[in-house]
C-alpha positions as CSV (number, residue, x, y, z in Angstrom):
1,X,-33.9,53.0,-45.3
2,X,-35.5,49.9,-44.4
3,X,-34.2,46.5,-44.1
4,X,-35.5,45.2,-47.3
5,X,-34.5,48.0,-48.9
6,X,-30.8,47.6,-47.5
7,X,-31.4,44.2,-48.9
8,X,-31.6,44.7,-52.5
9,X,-29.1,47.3,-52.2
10,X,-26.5,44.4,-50.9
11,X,-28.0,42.4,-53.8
12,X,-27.8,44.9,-56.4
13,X,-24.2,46.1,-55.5
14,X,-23.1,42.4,-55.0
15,X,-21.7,43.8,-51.4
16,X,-19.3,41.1,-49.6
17,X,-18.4,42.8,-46.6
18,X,-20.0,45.4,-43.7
19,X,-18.0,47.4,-41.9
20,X,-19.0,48.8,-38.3
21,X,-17.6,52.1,-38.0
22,X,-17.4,54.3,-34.2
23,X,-15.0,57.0,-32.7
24,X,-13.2,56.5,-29.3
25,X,-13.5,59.1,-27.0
26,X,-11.1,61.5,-28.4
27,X,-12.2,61.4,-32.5
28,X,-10.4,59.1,-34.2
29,X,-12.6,56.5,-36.2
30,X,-12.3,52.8,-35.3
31,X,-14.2,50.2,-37.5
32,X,-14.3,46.2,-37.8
33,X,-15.6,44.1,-40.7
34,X,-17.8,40.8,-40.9
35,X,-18.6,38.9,-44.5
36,X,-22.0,39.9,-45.7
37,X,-24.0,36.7,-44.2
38,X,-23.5,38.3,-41.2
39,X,-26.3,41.1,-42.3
40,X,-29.0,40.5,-40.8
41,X,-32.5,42.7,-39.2
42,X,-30.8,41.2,-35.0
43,X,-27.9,43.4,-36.3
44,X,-29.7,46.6,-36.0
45,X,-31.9,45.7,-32.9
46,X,-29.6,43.9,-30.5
47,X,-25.8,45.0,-32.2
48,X,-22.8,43.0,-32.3
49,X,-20.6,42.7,-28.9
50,X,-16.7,44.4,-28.9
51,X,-13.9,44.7,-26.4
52,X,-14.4,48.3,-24.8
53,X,-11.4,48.0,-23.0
54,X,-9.1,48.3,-26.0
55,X,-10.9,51.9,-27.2
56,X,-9.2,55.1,-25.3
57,X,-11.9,56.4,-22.8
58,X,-14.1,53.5,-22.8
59,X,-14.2,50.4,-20.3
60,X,-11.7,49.4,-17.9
61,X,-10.2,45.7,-18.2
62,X,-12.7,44.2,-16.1
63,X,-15.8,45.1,-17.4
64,X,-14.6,45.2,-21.4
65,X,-18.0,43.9,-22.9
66,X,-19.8,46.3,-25.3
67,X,-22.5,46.5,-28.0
68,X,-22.1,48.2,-31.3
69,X,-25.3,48.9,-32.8
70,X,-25.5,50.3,-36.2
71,X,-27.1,53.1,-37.7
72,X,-29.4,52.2,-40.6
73,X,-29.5,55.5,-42.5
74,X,-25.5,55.8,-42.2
75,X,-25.3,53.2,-44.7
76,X,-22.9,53.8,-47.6
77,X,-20.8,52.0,-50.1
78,X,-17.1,52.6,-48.5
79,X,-15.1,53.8,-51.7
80,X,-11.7,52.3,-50.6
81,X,-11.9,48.5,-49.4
82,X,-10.7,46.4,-52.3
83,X,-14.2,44.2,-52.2
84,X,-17.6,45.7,-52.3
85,X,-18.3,46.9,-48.9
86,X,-21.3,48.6,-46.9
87,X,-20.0,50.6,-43.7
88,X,-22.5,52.1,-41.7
89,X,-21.8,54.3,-38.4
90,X,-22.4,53.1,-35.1
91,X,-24.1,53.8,-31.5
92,X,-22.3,51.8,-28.5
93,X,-24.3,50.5,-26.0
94,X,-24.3,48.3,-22.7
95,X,-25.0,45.3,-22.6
96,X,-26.0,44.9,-19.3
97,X,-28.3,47.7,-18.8
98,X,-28.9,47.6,-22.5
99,X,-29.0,51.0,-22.7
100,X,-26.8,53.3,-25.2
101,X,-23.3,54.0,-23.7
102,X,-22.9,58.0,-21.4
103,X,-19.5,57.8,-23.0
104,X,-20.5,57.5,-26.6
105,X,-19.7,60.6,-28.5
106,X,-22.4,59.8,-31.0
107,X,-25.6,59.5,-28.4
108,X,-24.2,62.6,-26.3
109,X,-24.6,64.5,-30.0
110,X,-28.2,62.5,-30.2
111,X,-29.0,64.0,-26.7
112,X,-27.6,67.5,-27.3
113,X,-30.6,67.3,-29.9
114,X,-33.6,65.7,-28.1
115,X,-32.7,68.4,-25.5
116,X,-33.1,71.1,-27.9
117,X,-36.3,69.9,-28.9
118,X,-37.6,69.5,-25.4
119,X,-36.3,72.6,-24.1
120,X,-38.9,74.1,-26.4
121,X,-36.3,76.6,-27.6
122,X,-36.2,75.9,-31.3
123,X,-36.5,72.1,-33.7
124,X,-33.1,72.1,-35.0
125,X,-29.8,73.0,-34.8
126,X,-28.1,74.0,-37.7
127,X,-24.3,73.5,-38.0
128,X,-21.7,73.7,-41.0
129,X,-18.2,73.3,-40.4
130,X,-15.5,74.4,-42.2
131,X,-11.9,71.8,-41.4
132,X,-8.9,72.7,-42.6
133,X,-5.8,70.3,-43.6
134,X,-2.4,69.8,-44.7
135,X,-1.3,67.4,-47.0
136,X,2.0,66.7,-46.7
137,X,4.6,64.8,-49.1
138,X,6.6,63.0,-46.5
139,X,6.3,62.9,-42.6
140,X,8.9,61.6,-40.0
141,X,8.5,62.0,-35.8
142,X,9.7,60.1,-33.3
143,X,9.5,60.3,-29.1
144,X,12.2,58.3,-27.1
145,X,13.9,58.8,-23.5
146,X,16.9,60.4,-25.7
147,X,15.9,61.6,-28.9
148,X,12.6,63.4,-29.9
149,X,12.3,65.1,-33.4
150,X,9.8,65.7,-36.1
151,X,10.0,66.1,-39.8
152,X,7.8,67.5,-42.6
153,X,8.1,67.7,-46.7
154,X,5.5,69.2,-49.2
155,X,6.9,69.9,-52.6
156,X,4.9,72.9,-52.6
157,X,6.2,74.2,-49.4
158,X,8.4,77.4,-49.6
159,X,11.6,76.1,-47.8
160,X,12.0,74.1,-51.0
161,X,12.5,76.9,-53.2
162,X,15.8,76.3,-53.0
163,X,15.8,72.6,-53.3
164,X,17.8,70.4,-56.2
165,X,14.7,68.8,-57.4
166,X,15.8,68.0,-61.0
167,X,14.7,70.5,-62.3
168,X,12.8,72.7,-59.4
169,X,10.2,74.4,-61.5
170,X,9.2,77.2,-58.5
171,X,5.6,77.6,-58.1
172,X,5.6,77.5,-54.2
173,X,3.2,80.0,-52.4
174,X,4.9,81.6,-49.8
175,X,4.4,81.9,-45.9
176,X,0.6,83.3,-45.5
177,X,0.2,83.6,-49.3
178,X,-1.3,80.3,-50.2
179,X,-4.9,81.7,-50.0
180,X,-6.9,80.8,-53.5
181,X,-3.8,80.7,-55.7
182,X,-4.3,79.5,-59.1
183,X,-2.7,76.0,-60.8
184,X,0.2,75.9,-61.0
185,X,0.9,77.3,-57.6
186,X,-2.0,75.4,-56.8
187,X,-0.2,71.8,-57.0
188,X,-2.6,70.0,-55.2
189,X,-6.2,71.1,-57.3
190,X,-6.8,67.5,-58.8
191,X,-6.2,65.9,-55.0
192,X,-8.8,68.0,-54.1
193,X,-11.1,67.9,-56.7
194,X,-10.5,63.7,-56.3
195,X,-11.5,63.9,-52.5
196,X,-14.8,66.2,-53.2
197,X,-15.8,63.4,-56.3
198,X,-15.8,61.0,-53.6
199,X,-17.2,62.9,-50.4
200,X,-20.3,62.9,-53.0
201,X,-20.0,59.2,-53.9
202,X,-20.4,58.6,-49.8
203,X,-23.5,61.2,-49.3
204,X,-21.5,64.2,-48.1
205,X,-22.6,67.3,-49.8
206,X,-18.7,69.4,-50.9
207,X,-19.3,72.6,-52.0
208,X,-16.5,73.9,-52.6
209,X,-12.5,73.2,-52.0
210,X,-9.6,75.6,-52.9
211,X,-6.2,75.8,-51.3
212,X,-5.5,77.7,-48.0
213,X,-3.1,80.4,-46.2
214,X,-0.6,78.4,-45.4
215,X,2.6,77.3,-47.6
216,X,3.1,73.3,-47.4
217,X,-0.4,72.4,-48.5
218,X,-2.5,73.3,-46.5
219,X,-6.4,72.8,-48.0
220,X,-10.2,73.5,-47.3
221,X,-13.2,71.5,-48.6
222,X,-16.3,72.7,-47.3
223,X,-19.2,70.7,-47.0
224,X,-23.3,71.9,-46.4
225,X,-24.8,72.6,-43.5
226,X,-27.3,70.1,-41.9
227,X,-28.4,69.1,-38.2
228,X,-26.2,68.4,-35.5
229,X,-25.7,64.7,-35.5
230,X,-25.8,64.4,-39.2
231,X,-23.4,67.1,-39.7
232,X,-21.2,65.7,-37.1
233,X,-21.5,62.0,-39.3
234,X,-20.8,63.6,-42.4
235,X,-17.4,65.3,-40.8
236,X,-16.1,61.6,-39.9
237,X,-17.0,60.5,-43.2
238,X,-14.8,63.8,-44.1
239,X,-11.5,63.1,-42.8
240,X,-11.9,59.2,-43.4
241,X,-12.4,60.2,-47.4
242,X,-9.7,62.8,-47.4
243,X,-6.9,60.7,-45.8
244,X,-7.8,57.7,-47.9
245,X,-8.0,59.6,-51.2
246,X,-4.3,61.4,-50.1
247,X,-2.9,57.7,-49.4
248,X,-3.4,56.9,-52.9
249,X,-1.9,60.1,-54.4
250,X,1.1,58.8,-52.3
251,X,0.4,61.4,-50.1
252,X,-0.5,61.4,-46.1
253,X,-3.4,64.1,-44.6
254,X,-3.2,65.8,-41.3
255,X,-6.1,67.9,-39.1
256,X,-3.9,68.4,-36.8
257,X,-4.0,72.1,-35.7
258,X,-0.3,73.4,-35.7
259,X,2.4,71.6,-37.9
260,X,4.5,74.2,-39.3
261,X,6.2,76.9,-37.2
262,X,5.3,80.8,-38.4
263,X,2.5,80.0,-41.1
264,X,-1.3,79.9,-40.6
265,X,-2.8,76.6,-38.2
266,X,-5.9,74.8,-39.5
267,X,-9.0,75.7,-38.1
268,X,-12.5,74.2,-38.3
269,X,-15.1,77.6,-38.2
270,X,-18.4,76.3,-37.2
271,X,-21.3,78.4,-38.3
272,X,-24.6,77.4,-36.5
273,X,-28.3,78.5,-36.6
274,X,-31.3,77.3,-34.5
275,X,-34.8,76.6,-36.5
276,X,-38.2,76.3,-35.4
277,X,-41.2,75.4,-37.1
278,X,-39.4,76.0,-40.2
279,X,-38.2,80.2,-38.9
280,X,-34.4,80.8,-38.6
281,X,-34.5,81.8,-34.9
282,X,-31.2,83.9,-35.9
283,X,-33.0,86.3,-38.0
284,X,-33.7,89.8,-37.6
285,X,-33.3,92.5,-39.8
286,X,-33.2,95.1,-37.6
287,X,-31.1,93.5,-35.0
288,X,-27.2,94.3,-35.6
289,X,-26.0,92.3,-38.5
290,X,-29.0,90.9,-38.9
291,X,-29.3,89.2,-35.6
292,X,-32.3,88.6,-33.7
293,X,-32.5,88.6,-29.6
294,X,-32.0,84.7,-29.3
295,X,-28.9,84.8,-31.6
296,X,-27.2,87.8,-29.3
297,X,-27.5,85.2,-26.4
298,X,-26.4,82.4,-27.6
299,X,-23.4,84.1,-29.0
300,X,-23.2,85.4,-24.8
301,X,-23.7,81.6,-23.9
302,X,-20.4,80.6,-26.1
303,X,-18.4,83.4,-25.3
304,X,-19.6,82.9,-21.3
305,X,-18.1,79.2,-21.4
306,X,-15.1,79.6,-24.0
307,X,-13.0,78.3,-21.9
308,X,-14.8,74.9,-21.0
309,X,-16.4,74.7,-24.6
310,X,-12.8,74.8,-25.9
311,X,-11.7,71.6,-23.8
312,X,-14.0,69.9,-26.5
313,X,-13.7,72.1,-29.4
314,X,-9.9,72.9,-29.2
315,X,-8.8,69.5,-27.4
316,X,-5.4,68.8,-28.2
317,X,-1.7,71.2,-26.5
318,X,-1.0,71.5,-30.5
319,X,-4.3,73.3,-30.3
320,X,-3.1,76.4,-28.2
321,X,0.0,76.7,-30.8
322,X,-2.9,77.7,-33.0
323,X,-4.4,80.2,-31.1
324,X,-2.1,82.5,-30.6
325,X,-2.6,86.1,-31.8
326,X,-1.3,87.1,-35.4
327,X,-2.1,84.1,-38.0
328,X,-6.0,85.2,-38.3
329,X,-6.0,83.3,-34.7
330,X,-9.4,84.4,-33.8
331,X,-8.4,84.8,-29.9
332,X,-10.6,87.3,-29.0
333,X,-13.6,86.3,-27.4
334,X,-16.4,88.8,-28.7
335,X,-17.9,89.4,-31.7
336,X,-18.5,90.9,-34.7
337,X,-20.0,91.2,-38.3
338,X,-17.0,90.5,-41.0
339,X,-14.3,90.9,-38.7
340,X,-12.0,87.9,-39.0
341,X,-10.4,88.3,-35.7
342,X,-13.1,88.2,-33.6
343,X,-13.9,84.4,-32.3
344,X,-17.6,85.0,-33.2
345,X,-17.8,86.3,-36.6
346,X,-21.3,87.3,-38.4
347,X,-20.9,86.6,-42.4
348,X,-22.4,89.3,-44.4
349,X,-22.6,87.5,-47.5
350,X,-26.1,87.5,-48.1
351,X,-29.3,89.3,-46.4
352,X,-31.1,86.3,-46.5
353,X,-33.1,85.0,-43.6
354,X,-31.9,81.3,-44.4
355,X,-28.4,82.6,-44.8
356,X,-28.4,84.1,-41.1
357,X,-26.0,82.5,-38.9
358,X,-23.2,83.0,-36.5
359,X,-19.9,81.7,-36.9
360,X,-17.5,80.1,-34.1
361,X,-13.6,80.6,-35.5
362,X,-12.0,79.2,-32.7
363,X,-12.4,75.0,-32.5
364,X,-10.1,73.4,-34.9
365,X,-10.2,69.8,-36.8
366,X,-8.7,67.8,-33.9
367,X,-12.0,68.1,-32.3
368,X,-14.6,65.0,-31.9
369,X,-17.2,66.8,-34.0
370,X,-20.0,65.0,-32.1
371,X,-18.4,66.2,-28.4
372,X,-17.9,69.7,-30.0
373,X,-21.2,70.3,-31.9
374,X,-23.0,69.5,-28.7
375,X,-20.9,71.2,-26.5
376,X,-21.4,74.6,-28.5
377,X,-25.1,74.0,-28.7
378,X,-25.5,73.2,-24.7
379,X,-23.5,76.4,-24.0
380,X,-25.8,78.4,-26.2
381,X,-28.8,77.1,-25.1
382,X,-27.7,78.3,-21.3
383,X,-27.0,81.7,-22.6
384,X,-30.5,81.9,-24.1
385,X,-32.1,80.2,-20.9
386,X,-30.1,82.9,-18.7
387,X,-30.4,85.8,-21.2
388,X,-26.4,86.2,-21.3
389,X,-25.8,89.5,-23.0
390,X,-21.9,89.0,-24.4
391,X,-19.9,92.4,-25.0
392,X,-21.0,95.0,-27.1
393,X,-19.7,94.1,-30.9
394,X,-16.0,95.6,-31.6
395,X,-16.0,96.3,-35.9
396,X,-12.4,97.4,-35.6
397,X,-9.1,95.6,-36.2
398,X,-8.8,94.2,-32.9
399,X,-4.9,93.9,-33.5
400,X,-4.7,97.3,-34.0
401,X,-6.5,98.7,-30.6
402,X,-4.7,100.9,-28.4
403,X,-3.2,99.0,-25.5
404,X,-5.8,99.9,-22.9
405,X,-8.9,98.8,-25.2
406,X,-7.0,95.7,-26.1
407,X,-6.5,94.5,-22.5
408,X,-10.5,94.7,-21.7
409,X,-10.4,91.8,-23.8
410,X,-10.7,88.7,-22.5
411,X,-8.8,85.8,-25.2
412,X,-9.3,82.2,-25.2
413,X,-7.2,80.0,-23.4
414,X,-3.3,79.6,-23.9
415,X,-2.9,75.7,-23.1
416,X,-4.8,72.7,-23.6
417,X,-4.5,72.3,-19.2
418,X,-6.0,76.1,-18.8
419,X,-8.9,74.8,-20.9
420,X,-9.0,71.6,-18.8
421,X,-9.0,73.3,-15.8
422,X,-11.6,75.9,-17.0
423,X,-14.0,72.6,-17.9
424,X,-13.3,71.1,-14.7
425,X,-14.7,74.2,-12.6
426,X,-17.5,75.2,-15.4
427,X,-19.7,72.3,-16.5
428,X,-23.0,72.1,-15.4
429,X,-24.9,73.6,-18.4
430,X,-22.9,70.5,-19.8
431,X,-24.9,68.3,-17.9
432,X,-28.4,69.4,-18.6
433,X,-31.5,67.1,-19.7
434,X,-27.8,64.3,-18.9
435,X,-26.6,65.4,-22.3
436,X,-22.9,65.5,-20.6
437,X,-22.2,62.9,-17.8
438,X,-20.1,63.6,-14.8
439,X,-18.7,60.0,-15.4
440,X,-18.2,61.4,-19.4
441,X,-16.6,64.7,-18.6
442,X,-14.5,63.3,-15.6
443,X,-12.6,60.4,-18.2
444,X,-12.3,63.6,-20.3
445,X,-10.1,65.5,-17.7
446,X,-8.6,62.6,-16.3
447,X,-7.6,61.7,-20.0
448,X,-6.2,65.3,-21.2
449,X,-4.0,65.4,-18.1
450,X,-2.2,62.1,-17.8
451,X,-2.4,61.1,-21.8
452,X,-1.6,64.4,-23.2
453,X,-0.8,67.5,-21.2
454,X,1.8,65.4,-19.0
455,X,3.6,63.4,-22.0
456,X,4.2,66.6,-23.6
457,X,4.7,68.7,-20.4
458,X,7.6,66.2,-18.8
459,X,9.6,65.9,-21.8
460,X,12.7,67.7,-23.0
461,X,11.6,70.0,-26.0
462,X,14.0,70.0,-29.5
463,X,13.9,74.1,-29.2
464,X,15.0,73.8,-25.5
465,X,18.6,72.1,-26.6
466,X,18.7,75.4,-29.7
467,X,18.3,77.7,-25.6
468,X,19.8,76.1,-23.0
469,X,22.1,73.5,-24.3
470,X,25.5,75.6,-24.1
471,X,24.2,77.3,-20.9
């Protein structure tokens, strides 16, 4: 799109407002709004200055000033403001060395790609994640020096089968049975089906959405495949589209990995491919499960640097609640074709050359897609430049090894600070062609430790009182 073209699209649509959209450091989106005599060709060239200071892993007080510079080709006509309005998604940038900010998520996914190009390896990276949710009915938490509690209602979930509800008509899938279930155990279909109609409306290709494992509401809506950055757009645009179609069913979304004790976690499978010269890399029909050389070592590349990939791609302590085995946690860190409990899974769906990919089970939905996607792709690009061979494949139900076998398994990490420490010692192949910063990945650490593994580490936990209370 060109500016005139954005022109008589504001025209056409009689558009009032634009609205500047970013994440902060961790994911979440943040977004401000001018009146449309505000659009103008200096917008997209020079940006529009913000207070960095106030946005989690950004600037410090005393040097606050930043540029937000807007993406052109993001443009879209936002579905939920009350007057017409065209958001677009945003680069941050300096404004003193007027170059585009190390701690931007979005230009360290840009770089992850212009490295991939340069490195001469392949043209594009391929990725298409699947994010799961819940959708929850009511929600009620709260954190203070001498209460802490949480609360959570679906009128789906199972522990309501018992509920006065005037009448209670049943129809609740129980614990690890809400895979594909039909209406009307399926309450939440037309949500869904709402939330893809609009993914559409905003240029994100849905494919399909059905309900998942997990009593309580738990939901997939899958969305196509496409290059890195774009991918990693479209998934912002995802969550911002489902939580705002859930608000006006009355209803509140959640990507966060863990909320409800002894059923299935959400996770967000990412199933990558590298291209070149318009050749799937990936492919080889000979190769096990179809896989060629290149796609054995960047599967050893991931599986090399779990650990530190996961700081990105698993990021939160809810995370590690998630992977634990049982619960189709993929823990296991080898891989395998079809085998769900492997971390690296091959589908088998088709013997297609375009169909050929690998698929990553462990990351989850709390993840900044742009830190994750690139943090993947740099790890398997370093098991391709140093030929990492991973494991031999294991085709067997890895919960059902014999003891010995099962131990000569190494497993992802078991806590958010075992993944931060793992990042903190293995980081270089980050850091290549400066697609990571030191001055990125440090605020990262420093971050996950004093905003998150220490507030939930030094606080008393409501299942320690059901313990040690009458000790």
């Amino acid at each position: 799109m060109n500016f005139r073209e954005l022109k008589r699209l504001v025209s056409d649509r009689n558009v009032q407002f634009i609205d500047l959209k970013f994440t902060d450091l961790p994911g979440t989106l943040q977004h401000f709004t001018m009146p449309i005599r505000e659009l103008s060709e200096e917008l997209f060239t020079e940006g529009v200055g913000f207070d960095g200071s106030s946005i989690r892993g950004f600037q410090a007080i005393h040097e606050s000033d930043m540029v937000l510079k807007p993406d052109m080709n993001t443009a879209f006509l936002d579905p939920f403001p009350k007057d017409v309005t065209l958001s677009f998604i945003c680069n941050v940038k300096d404004p003193i060395t007027k170059e585009l900010y190390s701690r931007d998520p979005r230009h360290v996914a840009q770089k992850a790609e212009r490295f991939l190009l340069r490195s001469g390896i392949a043209d594009t990276a391929y990725f298409g994640p699947e994010a799961e949710f819940f959708i929850f009915d009511d929600v009620r938490y709260s954190q203070s020096y001498n209460h802490g509690f949480y609360f959570l209602d679906s009128e789906e979930g199972f522990w309501n089968s018992g509920k006065e509800e005037n009448p209670n008509l049943g129809y609740k899938p129980r614990f690890k049975e809400g895979y594909f279930p039909d209406q009307p155990v399926d309450h939440l279909h037309d949500v869904r089906s709402e939330m893809v109609k609009v993914l559409l409306s905003v240029g994100v290709e849905a494919e399909v959405h059905h309900h998942e494992v997990a009593t309580g509401g738990q939901a997939e809506i899958d969305i196509k495949f496409g290059p890195l950055v774009k991918t990693a757009d479209n998934l912002v645009k995802y969550k911002y589209v489902v939580k705002n179609v859930a608000r006006r069913y009355g209803k509140t979304v959640t990507f966060m990995p863990k909320p409800v004790f002894a059923d299935n976690g959400s996770g967000m499978h990412v199933h990558q491919s590298l291209w070149k010269g318009g050749r799937n890399l990936f492919f080889d029909r000979g190769g096990y499960a179809g896989l060629s050389q290149i796609a054995i070592y960047y599967i050893g590349g991931i599986l090399y640097h779990a650990a530190s990939v996961l700081a990105f791609c698993a990021p939160t302590t809810n995370s590690y609640k998630r992977l634990v085995p049982g619960y189709e946690a993929p823990v296991n860190l080898i891989y395998s074709q079809r085998n769900r409990s492997a971390c690296i899974r091959i589908p088998m769906y088709s013997e297609s050359e375009k169909a050929k990919r690998i698929e990553f089970r462990s990351p989850d939905p709390s993840s900044n897609p742009y830190l994750a996607f690139a943090a993947m792709l740099m790890a398997g690009i370093d098991g391709i430049i140093n030929k990492i061979e991973p494991p031999p494949p294991i085709d067997k139900n890895l919960y059902e090894l014999p003891p010995e076998e099962q131990m000569r398994i190494k497993s992802t990490p078991t806590s958010l600070e075992e993944a931060i420490n793992a990042l903190e010692k293995d980081h270089e192949y980050l850091m290549r062609g400066d697609v990571f910063t030191e001055d990125l990945i440090e605020t990262w650490i420093n971050y996950k430790r004093s905003s998150e593994i220490d507030y939930v580490r030094l606080r008393p936990h409501p299942a320690e009182f059901v313990l040690y209370f009458d000790i």
